[in-house]
LOKE-85191 format. One record per residue (C-alpha): residue in three letters; x, y, z. Coordinates in nm, 4 decimals, padded with zeros to 6 digits. Example, Ala and Ser with C-alpha at 12.3 -4.5 7.8 and 13.67 -1.06 7.14 Angstrom:
Ala; 01.2300; -00.4500; 00.7800
Ser; 01.3670; -00.1060; 00.7140
***
This chain:
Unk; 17.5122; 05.2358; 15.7193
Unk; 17.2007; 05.4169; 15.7194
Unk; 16.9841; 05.5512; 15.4711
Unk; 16.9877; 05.9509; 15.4073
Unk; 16.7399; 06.1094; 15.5793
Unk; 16.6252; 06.4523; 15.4731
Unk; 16.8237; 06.6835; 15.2511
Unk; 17.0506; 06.9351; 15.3104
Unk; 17.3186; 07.1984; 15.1369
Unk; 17.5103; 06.9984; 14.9415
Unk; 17.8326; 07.0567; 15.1952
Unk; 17.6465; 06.8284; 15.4384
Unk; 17.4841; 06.6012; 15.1813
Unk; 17.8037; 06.3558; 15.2070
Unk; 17.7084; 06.3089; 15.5836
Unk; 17.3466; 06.1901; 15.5595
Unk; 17.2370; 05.8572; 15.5565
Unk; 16.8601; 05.8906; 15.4554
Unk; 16.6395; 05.9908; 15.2055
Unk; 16.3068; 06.1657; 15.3007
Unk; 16.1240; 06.4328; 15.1846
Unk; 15.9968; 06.5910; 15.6098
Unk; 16.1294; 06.9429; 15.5717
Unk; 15.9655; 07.2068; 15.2896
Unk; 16.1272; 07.1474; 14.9592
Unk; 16.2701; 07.4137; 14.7796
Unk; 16.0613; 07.7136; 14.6805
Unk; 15.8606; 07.6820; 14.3336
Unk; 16.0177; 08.0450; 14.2998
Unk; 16.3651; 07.9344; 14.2920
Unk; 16.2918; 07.6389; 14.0221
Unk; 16.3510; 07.7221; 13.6184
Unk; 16.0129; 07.7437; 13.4208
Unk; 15.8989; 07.4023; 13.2851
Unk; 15.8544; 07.5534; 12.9213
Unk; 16.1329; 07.4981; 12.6757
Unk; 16.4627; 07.6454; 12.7735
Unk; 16.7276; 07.7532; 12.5408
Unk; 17.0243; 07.5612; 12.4286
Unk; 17.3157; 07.6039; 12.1894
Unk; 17.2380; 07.5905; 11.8204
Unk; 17.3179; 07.2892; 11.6663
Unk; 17.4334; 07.1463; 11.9593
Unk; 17.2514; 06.7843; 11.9081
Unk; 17.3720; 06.8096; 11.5480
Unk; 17.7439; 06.8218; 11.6205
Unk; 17.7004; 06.5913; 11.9119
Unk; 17.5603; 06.3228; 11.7195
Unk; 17.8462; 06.3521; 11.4585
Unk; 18.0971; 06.3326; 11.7113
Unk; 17.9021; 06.0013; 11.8658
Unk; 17.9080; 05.8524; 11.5073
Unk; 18.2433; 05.9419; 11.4289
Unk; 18.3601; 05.7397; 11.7842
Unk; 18.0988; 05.4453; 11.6852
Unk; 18.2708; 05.4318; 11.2730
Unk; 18.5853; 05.4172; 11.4696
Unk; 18.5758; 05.1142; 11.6112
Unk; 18.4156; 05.2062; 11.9255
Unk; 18.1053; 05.1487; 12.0831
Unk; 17.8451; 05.2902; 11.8757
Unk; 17.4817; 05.4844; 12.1168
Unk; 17.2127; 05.3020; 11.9994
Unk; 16.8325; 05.1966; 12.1844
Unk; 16.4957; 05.1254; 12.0180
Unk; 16.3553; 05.4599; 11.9085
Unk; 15.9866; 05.5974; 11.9543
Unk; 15.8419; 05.6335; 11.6122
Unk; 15.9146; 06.0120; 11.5764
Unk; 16.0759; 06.2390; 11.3402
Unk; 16.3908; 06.1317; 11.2344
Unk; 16.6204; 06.4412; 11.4702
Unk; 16.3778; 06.3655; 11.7362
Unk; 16.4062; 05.9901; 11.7186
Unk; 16.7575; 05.9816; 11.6915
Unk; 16.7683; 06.1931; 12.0079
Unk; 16.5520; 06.0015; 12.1738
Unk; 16.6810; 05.6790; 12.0730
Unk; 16.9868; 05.7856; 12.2985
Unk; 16.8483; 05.9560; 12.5568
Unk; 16.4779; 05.8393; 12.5524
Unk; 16.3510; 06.1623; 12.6782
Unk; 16.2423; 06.4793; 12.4983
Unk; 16.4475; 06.7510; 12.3954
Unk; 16.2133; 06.9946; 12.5761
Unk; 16.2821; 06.7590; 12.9380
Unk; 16.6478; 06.7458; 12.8290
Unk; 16.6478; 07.1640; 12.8058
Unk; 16.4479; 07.1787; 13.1560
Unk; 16.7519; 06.9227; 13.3195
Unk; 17.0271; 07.1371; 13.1589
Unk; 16.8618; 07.4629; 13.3048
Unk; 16.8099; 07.3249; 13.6487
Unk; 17.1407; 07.1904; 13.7065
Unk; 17.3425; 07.4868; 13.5170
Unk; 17.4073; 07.6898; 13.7694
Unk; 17.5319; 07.4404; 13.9790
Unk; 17.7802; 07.2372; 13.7408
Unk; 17.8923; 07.5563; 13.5822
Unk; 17.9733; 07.7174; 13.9210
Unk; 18.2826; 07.5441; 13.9857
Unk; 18.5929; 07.5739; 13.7255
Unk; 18.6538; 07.2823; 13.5199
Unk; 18.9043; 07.1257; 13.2771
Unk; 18.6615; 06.8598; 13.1195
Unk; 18.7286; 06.7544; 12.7934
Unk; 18.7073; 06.5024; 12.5665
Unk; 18.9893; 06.2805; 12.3774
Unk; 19.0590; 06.5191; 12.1351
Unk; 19.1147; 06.7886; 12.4020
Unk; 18.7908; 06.9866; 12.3206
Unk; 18.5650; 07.1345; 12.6402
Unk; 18.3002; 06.9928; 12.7053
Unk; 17.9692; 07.2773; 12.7524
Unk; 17.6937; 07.2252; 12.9913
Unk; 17.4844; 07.0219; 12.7453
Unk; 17.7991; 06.7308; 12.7215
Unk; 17.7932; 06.7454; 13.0485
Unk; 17.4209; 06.6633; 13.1348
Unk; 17.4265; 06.4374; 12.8199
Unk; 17.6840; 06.2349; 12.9687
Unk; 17.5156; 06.1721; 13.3350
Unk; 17.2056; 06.1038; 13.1365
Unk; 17.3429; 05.8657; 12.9660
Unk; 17.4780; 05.7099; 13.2235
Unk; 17.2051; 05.6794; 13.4624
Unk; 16.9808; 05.5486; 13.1907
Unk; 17.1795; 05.2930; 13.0229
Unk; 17.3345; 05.1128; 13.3279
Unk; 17.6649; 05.1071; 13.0883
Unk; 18.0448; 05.1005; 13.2441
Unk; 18.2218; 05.3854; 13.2676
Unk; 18.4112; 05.2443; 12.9563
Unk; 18.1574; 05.1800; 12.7279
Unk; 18.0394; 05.5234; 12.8172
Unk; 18.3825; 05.6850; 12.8321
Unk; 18.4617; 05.5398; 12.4662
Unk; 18.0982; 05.6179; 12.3172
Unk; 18.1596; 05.9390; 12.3433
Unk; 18.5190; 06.0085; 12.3417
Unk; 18.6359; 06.0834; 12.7007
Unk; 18.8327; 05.9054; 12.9710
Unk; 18.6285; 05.6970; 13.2411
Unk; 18.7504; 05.9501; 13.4466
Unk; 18.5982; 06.2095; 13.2960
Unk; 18.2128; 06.0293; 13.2753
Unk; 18.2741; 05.9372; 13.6574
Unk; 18.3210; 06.2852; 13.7506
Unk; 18.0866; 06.4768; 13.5987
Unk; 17.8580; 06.2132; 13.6873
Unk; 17.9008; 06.2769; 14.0145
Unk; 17.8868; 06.6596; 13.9704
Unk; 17.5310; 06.6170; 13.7944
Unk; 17.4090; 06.3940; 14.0853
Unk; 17.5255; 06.6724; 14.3266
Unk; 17.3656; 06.9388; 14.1336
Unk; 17.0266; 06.7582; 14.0993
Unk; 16.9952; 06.6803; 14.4899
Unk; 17.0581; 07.1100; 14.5348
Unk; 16.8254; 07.2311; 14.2657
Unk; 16.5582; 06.9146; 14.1705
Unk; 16.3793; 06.7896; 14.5482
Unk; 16.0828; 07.0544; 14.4574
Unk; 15.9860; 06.7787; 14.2312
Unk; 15.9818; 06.5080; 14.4896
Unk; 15.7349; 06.6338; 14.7727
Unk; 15.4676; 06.5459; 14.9562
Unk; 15.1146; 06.6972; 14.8404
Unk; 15.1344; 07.0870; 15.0363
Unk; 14.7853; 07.1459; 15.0253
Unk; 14.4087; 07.0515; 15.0925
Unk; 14.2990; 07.0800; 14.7302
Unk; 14.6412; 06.9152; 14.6319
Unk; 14.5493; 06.6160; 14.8746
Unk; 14.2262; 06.6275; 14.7358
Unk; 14.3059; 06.5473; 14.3698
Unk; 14.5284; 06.2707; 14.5118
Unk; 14.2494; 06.1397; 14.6849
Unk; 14.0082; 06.1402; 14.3627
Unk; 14.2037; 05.9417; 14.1449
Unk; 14.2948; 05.6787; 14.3331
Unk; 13.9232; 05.6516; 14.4539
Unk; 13.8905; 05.6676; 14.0358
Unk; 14.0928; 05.3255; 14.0181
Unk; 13.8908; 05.1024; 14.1785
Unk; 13.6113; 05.2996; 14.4796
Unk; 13.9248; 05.2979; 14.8030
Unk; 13.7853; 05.6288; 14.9358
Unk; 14.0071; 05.8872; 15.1030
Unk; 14.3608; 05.6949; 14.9770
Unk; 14.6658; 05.9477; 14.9702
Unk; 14.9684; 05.6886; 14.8616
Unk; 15.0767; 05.3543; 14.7614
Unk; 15.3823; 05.2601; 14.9379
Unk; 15.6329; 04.9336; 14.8097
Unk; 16.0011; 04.8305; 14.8235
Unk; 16.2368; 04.6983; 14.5634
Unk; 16.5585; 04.5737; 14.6162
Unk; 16.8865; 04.7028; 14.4105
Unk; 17.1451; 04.4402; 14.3953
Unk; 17.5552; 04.4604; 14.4167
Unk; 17.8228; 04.2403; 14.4016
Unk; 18.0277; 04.2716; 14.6991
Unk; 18.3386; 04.0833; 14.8114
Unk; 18.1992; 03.7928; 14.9813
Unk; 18.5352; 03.7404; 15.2060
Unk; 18.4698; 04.0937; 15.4062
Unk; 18.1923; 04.0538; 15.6883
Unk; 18.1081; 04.3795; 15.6900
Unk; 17.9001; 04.3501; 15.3586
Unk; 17.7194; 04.0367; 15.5336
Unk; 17.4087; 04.3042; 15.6742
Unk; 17.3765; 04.3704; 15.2959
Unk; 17.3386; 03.9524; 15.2464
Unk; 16.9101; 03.9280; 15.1925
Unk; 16.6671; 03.6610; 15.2263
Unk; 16.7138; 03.5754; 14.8483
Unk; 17.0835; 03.5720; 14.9191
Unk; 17.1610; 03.8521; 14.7318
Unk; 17.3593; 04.1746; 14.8467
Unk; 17.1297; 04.4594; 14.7967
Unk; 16.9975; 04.7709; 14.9154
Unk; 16.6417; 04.9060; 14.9613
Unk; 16.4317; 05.1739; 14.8308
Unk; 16.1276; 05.2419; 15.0222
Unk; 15.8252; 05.4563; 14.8000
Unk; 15.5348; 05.5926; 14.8601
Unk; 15.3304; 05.6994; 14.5008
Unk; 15.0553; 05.8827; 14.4252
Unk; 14.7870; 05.7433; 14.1256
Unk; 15.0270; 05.9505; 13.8441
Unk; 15.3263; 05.6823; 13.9507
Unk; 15.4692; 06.0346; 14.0717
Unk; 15.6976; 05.9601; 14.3682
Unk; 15.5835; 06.1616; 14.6847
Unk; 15.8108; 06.0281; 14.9818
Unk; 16.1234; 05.7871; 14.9219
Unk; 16.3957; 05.6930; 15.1547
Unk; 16.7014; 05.4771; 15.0577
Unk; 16.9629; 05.3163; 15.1687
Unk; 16.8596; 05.0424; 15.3944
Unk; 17.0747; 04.6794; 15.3335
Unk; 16.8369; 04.3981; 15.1728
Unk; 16.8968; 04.2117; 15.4786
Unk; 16.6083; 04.3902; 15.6695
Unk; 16.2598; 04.3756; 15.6185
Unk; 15.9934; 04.5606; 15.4761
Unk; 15.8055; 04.6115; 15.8091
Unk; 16.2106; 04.7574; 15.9752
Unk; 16.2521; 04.9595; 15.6868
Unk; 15.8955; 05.1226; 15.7063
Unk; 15.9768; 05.1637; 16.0723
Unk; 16.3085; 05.2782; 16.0317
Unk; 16.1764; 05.5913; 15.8058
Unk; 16.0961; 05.9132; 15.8356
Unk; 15.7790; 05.9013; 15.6766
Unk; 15.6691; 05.6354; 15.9469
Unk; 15.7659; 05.9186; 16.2084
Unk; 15.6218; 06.1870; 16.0589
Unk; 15.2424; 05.9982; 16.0527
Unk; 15.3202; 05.8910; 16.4049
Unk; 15.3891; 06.2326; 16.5104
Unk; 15.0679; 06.3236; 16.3611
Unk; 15.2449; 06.5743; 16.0662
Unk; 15.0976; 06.3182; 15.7738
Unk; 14.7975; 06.1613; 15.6918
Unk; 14.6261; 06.3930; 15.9174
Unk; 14.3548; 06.5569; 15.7033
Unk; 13.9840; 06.5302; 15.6657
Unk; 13.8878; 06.1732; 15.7888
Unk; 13.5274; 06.0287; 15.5993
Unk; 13.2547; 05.9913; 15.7812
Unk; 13.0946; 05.6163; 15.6449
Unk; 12.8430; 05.5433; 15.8942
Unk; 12.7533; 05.6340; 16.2489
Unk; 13.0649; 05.6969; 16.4551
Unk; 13.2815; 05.5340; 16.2124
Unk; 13.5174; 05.7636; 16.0459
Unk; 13.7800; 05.6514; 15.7976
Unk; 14.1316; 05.8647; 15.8614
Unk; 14.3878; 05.9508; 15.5412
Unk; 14.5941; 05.6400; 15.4407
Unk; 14.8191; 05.4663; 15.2082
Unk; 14.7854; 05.0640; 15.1262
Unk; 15.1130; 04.8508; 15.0946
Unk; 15.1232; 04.4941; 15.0584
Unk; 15.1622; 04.1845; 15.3226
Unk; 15.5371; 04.2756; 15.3504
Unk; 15.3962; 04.5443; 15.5560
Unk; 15.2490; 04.5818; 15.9164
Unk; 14.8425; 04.6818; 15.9541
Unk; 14.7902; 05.0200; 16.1121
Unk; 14.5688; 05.2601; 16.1318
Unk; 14.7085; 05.4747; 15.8113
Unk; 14.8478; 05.2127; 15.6607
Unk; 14.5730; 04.8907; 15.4876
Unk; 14.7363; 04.5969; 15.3770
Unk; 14.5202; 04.2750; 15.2088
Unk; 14.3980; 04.0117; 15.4082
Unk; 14.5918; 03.7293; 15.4366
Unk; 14.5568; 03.3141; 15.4952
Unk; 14.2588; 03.0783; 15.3331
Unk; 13.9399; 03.0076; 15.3038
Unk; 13.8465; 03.4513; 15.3391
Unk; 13.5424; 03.5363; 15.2803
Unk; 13.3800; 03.7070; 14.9790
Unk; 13.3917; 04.0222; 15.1368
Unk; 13.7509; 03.9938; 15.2032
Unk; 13.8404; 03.8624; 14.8932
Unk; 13.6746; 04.1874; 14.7045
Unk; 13.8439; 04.4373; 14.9687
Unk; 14.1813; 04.2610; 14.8318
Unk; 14.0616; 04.2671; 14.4321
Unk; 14.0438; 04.6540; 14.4962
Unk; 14.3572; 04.6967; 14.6960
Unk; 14.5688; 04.4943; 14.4641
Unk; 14.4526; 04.7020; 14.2049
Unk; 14.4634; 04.9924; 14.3103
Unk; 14.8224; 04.9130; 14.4570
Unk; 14.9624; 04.8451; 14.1063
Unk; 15.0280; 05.2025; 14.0975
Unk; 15.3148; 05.2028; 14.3192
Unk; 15.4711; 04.8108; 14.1413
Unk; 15.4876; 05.0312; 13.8111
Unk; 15.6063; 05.2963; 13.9048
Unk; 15.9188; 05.1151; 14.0031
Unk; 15.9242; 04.8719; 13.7526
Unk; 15.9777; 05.1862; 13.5095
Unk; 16.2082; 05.3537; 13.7466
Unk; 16.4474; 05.0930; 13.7336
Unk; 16.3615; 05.0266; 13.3257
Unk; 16.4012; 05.4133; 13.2808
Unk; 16.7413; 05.4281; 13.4806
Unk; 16.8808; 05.1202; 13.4505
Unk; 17.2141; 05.2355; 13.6218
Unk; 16.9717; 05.0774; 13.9402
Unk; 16.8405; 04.7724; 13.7071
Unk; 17.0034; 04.4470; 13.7166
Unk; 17.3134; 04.3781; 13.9263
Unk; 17.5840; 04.6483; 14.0320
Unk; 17.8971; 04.5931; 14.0254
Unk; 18.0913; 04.7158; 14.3769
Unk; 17.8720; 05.0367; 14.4056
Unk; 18.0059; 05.2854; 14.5962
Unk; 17.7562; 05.2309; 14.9288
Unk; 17.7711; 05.5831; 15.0482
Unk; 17.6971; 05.7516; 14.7332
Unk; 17.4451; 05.4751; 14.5686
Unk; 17.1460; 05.6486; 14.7940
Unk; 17.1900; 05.9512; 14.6619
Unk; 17.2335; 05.8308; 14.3015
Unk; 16.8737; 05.6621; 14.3429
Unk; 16.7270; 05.9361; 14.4924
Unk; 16.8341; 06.1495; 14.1238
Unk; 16.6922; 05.8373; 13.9501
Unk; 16.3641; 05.9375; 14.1302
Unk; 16.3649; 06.2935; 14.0452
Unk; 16.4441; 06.2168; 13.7197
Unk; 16.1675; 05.9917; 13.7218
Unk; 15.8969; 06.2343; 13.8569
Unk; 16.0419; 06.5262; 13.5996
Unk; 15.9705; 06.3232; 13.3127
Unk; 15.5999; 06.2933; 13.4666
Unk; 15.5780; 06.6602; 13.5585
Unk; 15.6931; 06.7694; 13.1575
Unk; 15.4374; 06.5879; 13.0597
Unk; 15.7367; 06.3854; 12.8305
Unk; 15.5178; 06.1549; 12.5432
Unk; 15.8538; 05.9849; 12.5149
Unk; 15.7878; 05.7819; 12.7889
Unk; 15.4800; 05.6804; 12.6407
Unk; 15.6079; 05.4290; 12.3958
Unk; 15.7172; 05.2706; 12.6775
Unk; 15.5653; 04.9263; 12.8176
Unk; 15.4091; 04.8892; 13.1289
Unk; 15.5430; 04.6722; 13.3780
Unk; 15.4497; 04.5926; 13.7113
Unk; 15.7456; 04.3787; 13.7645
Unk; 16.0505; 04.5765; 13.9580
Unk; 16.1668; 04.3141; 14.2358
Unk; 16.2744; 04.0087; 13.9859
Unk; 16.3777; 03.7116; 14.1910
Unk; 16.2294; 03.8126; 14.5465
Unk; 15.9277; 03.6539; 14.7162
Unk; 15.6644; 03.8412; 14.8880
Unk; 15.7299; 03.9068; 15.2091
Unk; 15.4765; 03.8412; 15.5287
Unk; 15.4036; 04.0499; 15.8315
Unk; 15.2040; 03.9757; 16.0871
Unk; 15.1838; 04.2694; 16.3085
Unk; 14.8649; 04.4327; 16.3116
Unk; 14.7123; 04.6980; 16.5471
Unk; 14.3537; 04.6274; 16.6758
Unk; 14.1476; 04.9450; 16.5858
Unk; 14.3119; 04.9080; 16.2200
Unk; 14.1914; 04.5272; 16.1934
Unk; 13.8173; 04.6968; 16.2992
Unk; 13.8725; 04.9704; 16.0705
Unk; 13.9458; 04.7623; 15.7729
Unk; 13.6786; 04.5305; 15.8374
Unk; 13.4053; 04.8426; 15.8112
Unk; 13.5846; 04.9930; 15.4851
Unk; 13.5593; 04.6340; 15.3323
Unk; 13.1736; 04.6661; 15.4456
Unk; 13.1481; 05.0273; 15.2825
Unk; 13.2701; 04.9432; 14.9748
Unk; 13.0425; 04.6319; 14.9387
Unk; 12.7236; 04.8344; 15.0054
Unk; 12.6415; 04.6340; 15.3127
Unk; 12.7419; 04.8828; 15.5944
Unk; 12.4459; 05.0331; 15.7391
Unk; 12.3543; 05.3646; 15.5467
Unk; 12.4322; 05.7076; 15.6499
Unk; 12.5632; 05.9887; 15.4540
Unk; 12.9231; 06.0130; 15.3978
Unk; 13.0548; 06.2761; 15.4933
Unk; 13.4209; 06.4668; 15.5519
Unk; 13.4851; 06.6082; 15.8840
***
């Protein structure tokens, strides 16, 4: 199998393989405002009585280290660990959608379950990594139940939530991009960060069709692909890929390796640095990755020289961006953390690709819930770094001068953008 590639109506969504952001998202018109939205009234008060009455009956009780909040706030975020105001935005984006269609969802005691049970059960879901039973008796419905309007929510966040997974529309857009990762540590004209982690499964070992998924730290797993932008914002992902392949196949593989190609990214103003020498838009990866002319990864082997060695201080560092960003995607939705049991191969893509609109909504509300959060760099527990050692010519030159720019010793000339 394939990853999904591009998105479409959610009639052909079942069909694609890949996950790529190369057409226009949806229109900013079409998307619900990103101030507070209205919900029912005392919704989160009888919802949290009917989680404690499930928990004083003898099943499992909703519990997670709170932020230090007010006590409603905390105890909503100590189950959901996002805001009520990001919670209201998810329920208005998806309502349409999971409301369309009749349904007979209910709980144990036979009472309907409204839009905001709904979302609070995917939510839940998603973020705690939990079994459908755990889930399914924390709040009082069969697994049945939590699997399918799961599902539904999953659905209705690839149709209404890809506006806030895109890749930057405009000059000034690109611009700001540009800035702050210059900000981090002096790479000039940057636009992305691009890394891999792995998500792991159990699969039967005795069918050979699940050997592609078998990886190099003999694990089944599958592979998401990002590239990030300085805010850990998610601007092109695809996923889908088995473990088995590398990072240099899967980069290939992708639509957003096509799309550069093709000359449709990374194709703004290149920097002028010194005479004829002009530095093109580009992301930085790490070894795993081949050396091109958009894309700089560190020098590699012994005895480099200072020069190198500084080039590679700033690229690491400025690199972390994109390591974090999925080491709190998978802490954040830990449905994709740790090891999955027999996931559903077709459907897992499109499950991650939610986790990383999810992900990139909490950034775009601005959520301080997420704050009290640590930072982690670690996402890929378990897997070496990988090695590539394909490298096009003019990018090896191309580095070489940037390392020289950012030392001071290329020979001066205003820099300019053309």
């Amino acid at each position: 199998m394939g990853p999904i590639r591009g998105f479409k109506r959610r009639k052909k969504a079942a069909d694609k393989k890949e996950v790529d952001q190369n057409g226009s998202p949806s229109s900013e018109t079409d998307a619900p405002s990103l101030g507070p939205q209205p919900q029912p009234l005392n919704w989160w008060d009888e919802f949290s009585k009917r989680i404690s009455g499930t928990a004083a009956s003898g099943r499992a009780a909703l519990s997670w280290r709170s932020p230090s909040r007010s006590k409603d706030s905390k105890s909503f975020e100590s189950v959901f660990r996002i805001s009520r105001k990001t919670f209201n935005y998810i329920c208005s984006l998806v309502k349409e959608d999971m409301m369309a269609r009749q349904s007979s969802f209910s709980d144990l005691n036979g009472k309907p379950l409204c839009l905001n049970d709904q979302v609070a059960v995917a939510l839940r879901r998603l973020s705690s990594g939990e079994s459908l039973s755990v889930i399914g008796d924390s709040f009082g419905m069969n697994q049945s139940t939590v699997s399918q309007i799961t599902w539904r929510f999953v659905e209705a966040m690839e149709e209404r939530g890809l506006h806030h997974l895109n890749w930057p529309s405009t000059e000034a857009e690109m611009d700001q991009v540009k800035s702050k990762f210059e900000k981090i540590r002096g790479l000039p004209n940057c636009c992305g960060a691009v890394d891999i982690t792995h998500i792991v499964m159990t699969l039967p070992t005795m069918d050979p069709s699940n050997n592609v998924w078998f990886d190099r730290e003999k694990n089944y797993s599958m592979v998401l692909q990002a590239v990030v932008d300085p805010e850990m914002r998610f601007r092109d992902v695809i996923a889908g890929w088995p473990g088995s392949l590398s990072d240099a196949i899967v980069l290939r593989s992708s639509g957003f390796f096509r799309l550069t190609e093709e000359g449709k990214r990374l194709n703004g103003k290149k920097l002028s640095i010194s005479e004829g020498t002009d530095i093109r838009e580009y992301i930085i990866g790490d070894a795993g990755f081949p050396l091109l002319p958009w894309l700089f990864t560190p020098y590699q082997g012994k005895g480099l020289s200072d020069l190198q060695i500084e080039f590679n201080k700033r690229h690491a560092a400025t690199r972390m961006v994109a390591q974090m960003a999925l080491a709190r995607l998978k802490e954040m939705w830990r449905i994709i953390h740790g090891v999955m049991w027999m996931p559903d191969k077709n459907r897992l893509p499109r499950i991650i690709l939610v986790c990383c609109l999810l992900h990139n909504i909490i950034i775009d509300m601005e959520d301080e819930v997420v704050d009290d959060m640590s930072l982690s760099h670690h996402h890929d527990t378990g897997y070496r770094r990988q090695n590539c050692e394909s490298f096009d010519k003019s990018a090896l030159i191309m580095r070489d001068k940037l390392s020289l720019y950012l030392t001071g010793t290329l020979p001066p000339q205003k820099v300019t953008f053309s």
